[in-house]
N, C-alpha and C positions, 0 to 999 in steps of 0.2 A: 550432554552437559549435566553435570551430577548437580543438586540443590542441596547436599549436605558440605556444611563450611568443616574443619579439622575436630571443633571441639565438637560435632555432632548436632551443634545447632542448626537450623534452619536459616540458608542463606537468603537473601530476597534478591529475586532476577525482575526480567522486567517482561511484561506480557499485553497483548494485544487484548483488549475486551472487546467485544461486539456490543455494540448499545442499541436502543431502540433510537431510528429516524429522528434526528432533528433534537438529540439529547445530548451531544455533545457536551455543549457548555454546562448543562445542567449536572450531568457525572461527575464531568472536573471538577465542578465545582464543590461538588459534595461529597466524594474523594479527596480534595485535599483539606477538608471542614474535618473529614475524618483520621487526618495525621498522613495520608497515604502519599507519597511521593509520584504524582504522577503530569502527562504529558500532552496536552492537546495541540501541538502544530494546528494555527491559520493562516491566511492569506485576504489580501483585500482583495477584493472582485467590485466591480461596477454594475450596479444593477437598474434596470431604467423603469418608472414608474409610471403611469399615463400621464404625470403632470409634471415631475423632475425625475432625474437620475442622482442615487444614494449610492457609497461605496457604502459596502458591508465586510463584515467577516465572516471566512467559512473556514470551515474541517479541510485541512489539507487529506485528510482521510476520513470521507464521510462515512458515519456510521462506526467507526473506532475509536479509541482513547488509549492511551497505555499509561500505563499504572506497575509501579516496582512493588512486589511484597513475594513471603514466603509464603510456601504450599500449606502451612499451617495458620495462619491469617487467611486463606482465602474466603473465608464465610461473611465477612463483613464485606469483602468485595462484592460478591458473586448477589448478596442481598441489596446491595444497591440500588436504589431505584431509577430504571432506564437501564441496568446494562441484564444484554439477553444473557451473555457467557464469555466463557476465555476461549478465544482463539485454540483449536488441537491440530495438531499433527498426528493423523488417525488416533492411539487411543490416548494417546500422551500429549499433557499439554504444550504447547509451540513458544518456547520462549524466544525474545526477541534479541539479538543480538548487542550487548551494551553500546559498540562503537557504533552503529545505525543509529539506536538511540543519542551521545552526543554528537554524531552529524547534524542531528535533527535540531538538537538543543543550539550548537553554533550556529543554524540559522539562522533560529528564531531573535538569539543574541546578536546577530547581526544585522538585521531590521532590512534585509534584502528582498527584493520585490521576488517571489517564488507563486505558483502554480502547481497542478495535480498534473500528471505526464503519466499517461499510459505507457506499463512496463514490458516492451516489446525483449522475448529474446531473440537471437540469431537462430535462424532454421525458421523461424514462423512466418505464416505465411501473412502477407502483410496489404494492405490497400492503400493507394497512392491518395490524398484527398484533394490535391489544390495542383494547379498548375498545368501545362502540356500532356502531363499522364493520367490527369486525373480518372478515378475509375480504373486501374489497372490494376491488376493483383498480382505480387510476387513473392520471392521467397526473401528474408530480411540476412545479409551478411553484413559484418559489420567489421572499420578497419579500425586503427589507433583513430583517427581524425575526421573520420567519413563514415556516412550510412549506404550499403549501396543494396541493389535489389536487383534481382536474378529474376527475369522474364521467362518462362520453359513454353515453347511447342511442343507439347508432351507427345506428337503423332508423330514427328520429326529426330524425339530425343538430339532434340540441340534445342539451348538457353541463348540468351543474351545477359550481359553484365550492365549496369545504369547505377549512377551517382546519384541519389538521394538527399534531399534535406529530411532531416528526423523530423520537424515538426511536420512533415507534410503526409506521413503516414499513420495508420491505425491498423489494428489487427485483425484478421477476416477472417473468417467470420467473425462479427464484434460476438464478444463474452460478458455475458451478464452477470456469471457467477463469481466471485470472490475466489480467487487461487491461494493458496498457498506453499510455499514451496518446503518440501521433506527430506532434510537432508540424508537419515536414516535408506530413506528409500531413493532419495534423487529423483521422485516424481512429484509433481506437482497435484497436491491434492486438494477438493473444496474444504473450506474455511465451515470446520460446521463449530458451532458455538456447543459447551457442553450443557447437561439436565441442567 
């Protein structure tokens, strides 16, 4: 995706930051103190405390912000205090898609109850968490309307096929590390923040 607009000016896309832990609010905020068009998706969670339970708000994507601006503005960004760097896709920065970005913004405008959902693809291998299976690990296929999961006796080379609920699986081995996905390359690489 080019960032030069027709007259050669610099167009502004929109870009993942990485910020330091628990700065969220604080970027946004001082990113848009700074004219900067940007984007922090939360959510209400319930949190219980020894003596009452408080809803709060968090990061639908802890530890990110996204923020719209040109390659040639990024030094007020990038100096910002709390954000480590911009999101790359190896050595080029990772812009974010505009239409993900207004999904996000019609949420938020819609004041729908939403959560963080680990982003499982099909092929990976997946762990069952609640219910009859619980503890079982497969491989994750996916239909129009259905999740389902591929059981293998790998000694036997024969599978079995099982109907899944999405929310009842997580990815196995759990990933600690931030992916990002390259579409240049069609591989998914770590999320390194840049200098």
């Amino acid at each position: 995706m080019s960032n030069v607009s027709e007259g050669g000016v610099m167009a502004s896309s929109w870009y993942a930051l990485h910020v330091k832990s628990r700065q969220e609010k604080v970027v946004s905020a001082i990113l848009s103190g700074k004219g900067y068009e940007q984007l922090l998706p939360v959510y209400r969670s319930k949190r219980q405390w020894i003596d009452r339970v408080r809803e709060v708000e968090l990061p639908l994507f802890p530890g990110y912000v996204f923020c719209r601006f040109s390659l040639e503005t990024r030094i007020p960004v990038l100096t910002t205090p709390g954000v480590v760097g911009i999101v790359r896709c190896g050595p080029m920065l990772a812009e974010v898609d505009p239409t993900e970005i207004a999904a996000l913004q019609a949420l938020i405008k819609s004041q729908l109850p939403a959560q963080p959902w680990p982003y499982l693809e099909v092929g990976e291998q997946v762990m069952v968490e609640e219910g009859a299976l619980k503890g079982v690990i497969g491989i994750l296929l996916e239909t129009k309307n259905s999740k389902r999961v591929v059981l293998k006796v790998t000694m036997l080379h024969r599978a079995v096929l099982v109907e899944i609920d999405g929310e009842r699986l997580t990815r196995y081995p759990p990933q600690r590390e931030i992916r990002v996905f390259c579409p240049a390359t069609e591989l998914p690489q770590a999320a390194v923040p840049n200098p």
